[in-house]
N, C-alpha and C positions, 0 to 999 in steps of 0.2 A: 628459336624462341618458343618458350608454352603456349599452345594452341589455350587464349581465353574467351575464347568466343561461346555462346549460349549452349552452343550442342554438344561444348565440350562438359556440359555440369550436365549430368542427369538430374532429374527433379528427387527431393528429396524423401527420404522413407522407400525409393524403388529398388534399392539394393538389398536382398536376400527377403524381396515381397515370395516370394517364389519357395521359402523355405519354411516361411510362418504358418505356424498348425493351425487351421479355421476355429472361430470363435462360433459357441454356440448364436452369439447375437451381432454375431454378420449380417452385414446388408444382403437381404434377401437377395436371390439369385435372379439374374434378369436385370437389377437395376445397376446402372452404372455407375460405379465409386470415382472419386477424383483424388489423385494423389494428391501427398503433402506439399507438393512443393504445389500443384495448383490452388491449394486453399493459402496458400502464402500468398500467391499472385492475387487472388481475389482478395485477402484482406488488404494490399496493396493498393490496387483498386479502390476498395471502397474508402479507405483513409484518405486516398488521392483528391477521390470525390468530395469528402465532408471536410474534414479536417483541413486540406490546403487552399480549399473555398473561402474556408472563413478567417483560413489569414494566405494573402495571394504573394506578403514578401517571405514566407518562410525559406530559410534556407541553411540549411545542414554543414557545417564547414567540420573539416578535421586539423589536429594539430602541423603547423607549421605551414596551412594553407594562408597565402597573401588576401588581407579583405582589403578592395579599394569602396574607398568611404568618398564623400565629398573634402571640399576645402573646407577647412576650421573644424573639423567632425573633432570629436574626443575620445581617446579610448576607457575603456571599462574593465571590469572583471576579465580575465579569462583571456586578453591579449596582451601582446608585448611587442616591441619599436625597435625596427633593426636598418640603419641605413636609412634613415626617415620613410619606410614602410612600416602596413602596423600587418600583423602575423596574428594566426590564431592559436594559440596555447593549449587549447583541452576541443577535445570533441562535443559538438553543440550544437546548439540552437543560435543564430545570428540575430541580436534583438538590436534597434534603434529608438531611443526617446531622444523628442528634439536632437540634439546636437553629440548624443553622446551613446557610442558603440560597443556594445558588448556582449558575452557569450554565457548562454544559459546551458549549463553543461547534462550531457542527457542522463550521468545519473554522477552523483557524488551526496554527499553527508546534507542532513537534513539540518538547513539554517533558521529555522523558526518563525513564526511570525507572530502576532498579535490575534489574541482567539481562537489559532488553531486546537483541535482536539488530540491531545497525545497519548500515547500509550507507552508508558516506562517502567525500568526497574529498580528498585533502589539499592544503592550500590552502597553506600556508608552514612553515619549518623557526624555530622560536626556540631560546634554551637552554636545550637538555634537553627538549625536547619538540616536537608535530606539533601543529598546528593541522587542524583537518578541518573539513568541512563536513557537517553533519546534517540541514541543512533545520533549524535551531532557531535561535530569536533572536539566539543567538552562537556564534562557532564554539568548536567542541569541541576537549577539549586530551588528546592520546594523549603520555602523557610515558615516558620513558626504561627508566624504572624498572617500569612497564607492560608492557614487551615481553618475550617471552625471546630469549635471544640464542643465537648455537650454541653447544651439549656445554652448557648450562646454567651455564656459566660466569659469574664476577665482571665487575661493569661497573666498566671502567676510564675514565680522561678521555681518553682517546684512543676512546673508544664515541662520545666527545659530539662528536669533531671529525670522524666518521665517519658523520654519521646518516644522509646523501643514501645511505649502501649499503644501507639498511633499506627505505625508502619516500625518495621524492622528489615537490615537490608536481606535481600533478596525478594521481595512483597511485590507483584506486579499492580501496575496502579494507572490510574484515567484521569486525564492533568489536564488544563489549559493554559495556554500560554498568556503569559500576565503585562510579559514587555521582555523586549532583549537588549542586555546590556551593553554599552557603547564597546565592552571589549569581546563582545559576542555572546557571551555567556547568555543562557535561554531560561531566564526565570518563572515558575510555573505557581498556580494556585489549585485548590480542590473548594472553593466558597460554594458549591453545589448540589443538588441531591444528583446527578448524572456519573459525578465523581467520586474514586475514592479508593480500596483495598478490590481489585478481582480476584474471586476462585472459582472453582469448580468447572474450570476448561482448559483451553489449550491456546500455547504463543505461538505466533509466528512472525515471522519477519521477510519483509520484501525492500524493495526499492523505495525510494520513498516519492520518485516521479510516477510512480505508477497509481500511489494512491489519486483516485479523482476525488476533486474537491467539488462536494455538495451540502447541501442542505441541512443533513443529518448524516454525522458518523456516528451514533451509538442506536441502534436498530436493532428490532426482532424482529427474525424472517417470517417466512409462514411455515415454515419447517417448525417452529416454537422453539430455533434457537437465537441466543442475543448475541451478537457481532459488534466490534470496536474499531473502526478503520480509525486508528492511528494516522494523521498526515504525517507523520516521522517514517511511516512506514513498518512498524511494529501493528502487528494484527491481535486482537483476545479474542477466542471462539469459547461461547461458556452457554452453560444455562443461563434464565433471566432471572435478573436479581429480584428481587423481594424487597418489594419499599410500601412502607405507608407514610398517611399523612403526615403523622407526626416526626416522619424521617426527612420532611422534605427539603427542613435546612440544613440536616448534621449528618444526613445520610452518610456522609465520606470518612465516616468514623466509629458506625454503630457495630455491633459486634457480629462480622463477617464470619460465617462458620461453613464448613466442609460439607457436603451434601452427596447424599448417596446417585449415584447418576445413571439411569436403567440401559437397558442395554441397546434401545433403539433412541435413547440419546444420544450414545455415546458416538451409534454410527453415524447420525446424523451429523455431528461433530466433523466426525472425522469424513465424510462426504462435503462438507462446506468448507473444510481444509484442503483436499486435494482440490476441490475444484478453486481454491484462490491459488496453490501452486499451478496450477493448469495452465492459467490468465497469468501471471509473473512469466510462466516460461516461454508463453506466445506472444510477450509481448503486449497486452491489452489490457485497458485502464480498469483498474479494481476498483468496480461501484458496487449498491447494493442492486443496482437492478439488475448487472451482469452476473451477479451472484445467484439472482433469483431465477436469470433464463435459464444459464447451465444447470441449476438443480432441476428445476422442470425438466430436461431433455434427459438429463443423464437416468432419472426416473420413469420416463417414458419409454425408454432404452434397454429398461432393465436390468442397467448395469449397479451392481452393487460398489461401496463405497471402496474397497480394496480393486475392483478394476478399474478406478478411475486413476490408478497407478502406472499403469500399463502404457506404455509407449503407443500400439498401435489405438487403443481404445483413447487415448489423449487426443491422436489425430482426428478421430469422428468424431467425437466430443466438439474439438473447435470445430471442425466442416460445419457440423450441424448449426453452430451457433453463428456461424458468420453466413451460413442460408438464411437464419432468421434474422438477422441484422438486415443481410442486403433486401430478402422479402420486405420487411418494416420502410425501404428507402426507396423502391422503387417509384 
């Protein structure tokens, strides 16, 4: 039988440590580095400590594990009844309200909710409405009567024969969810100045469990760039839009244009993009304040936006940032 026991894994990143060429912005000599696979442990650790604190029934089940429930319990999502046992279906999270068990699965399609802030694309024109893409099982419907139009004016049928002047598909766009229909379908509005046509940045896309939900998803960092956490899990990295007064009601429609982007924009960009790949590949909840340690360190570090690419520079990147987590928790 395979020896599975602890000594038989070495920690990870330690295989051909011994071959990689020194980095001019190596941990200075003397001080002592910790491998990847111990800053896994530590982030381990410290999730252990907060996160399972605050909820003490968490529990991880994977598919075709048995969950015994009480008598009369109900099942939910994500299980299924074999033998009058009830099984777990998909890999998850094990959630109970009152009487009824079911499994929050730790990553699958973004089902929507009421007010969340989305990030989509638009995918086709029908009548009377846009089709978008959310990342959810089907695509989302932004219709006519959802949008405001300019001076707040009455929608006439000549709106309906005009709608390529509004958004056209492929047009990345900033929705909120309106209500979700009883057949799942995730209906969106733009009534907003926050909403409406994004340019002059870059998409990306992650998980959509990993977006944290806070306060504010449409934010400008201190870097002066403006970021879109998407709870769909679609990310915009762009310059800040340009709004005045008079845009505040029809903002989501005034005439978006292209904009020349300098060249320590661009990096900045592209520095607030690897570093939200960084957090998707580690694992850790993409907020804006996560967003704002890692830029502090990685700048402190010296490292430019193209080594935040780099495998070994990835791994000090997290070290560093989950010393500053656990420092803040002590």
């Amino acid at each position: 039988m395979a020896d599975l026991s602890p000594a038989a894994f070495p920690p990870l990143g330690a295989a051909g440590a011994a071959t990689r060429r020194p980095l001019a912005s190596q941990t200075p000599r003397g001080e002592k580095k910790r491998t990847w696979g111990e800053a896994m442990r530590c982030s381990s650790a410290f999730e252990s400590k907060t996160f399972r604190a605050a909820l003490p029934g968490l529990d991880v089940v994977v598919p075709g594990q048995q969950i015994v429930v009480e008598e009369g319990c109900m099942r939910g999502h994500g299980t299924y009844e074999k033998g009058g046992k009830i099984y777990a279906a998909v890999c998850g999270i094990l959630e109970k309200v009152n009487k009824l068990v079911y499994i929050r699965p730790l990553r699958s399609r973004y089902e929507g909710s009421v007010g969340d802030v989305v990030v989509g694309r638009v995918t086709d024109i029908l009548n009377g409405k846009w089709l978008v893409d959310v990342n959810a099982g089907q695509a989302a419907s932004l219709a006519l009567a959802a949008i405001s139009l300019p001076e707040q004016r009455r929608r006439l049928d000549d709106d309906m024969l005009e709608m390529q002047t509004f958004f056209v598909p492929s047009d990345v766009i900033c929705c909120e969810v309106q209500r979700v229909a009883a057949d799942g379908q995730i209906l969106l509005h733009t009534r907003s100045a926050r909403y409406g046509r994004l340019l002059n940045g870059v998409f990306l896309a992650v998980a959509p469990q990993q977006i944290k939900r806070q306060s504010h998803h449409i934010a400008q960092l201190t870097c002066g760039i403006q970021i879109v956490l998407g709870l769909n899990g679609y990310i915009w990295i762009s310059l800040p839009a340009k709004t005045s007064t008079k845009d505040s009601l029809n903002y989501a429609h005034v005439q978006t244009t292209h904009e020349s982007v300098s060249k320590e924009r661009r990096l900045a960009i592209s520095r607030v993009r690897n570093i939200i790949l960084c957090l998707a590949k580690s694992n850790f909840d993409i907020s804006i304040a996560a967003i704002e340690r890692m830029y502090e360190i990685s700048g402190s570090r010296g490292w430019e936006a193209k080594d935040l690419t780099d495998p070994l520079i990835m791994e000090q990147l997290v070290e560093a940032f989950l010393a500053s987590r656990l420092g803040d928790n002590v």
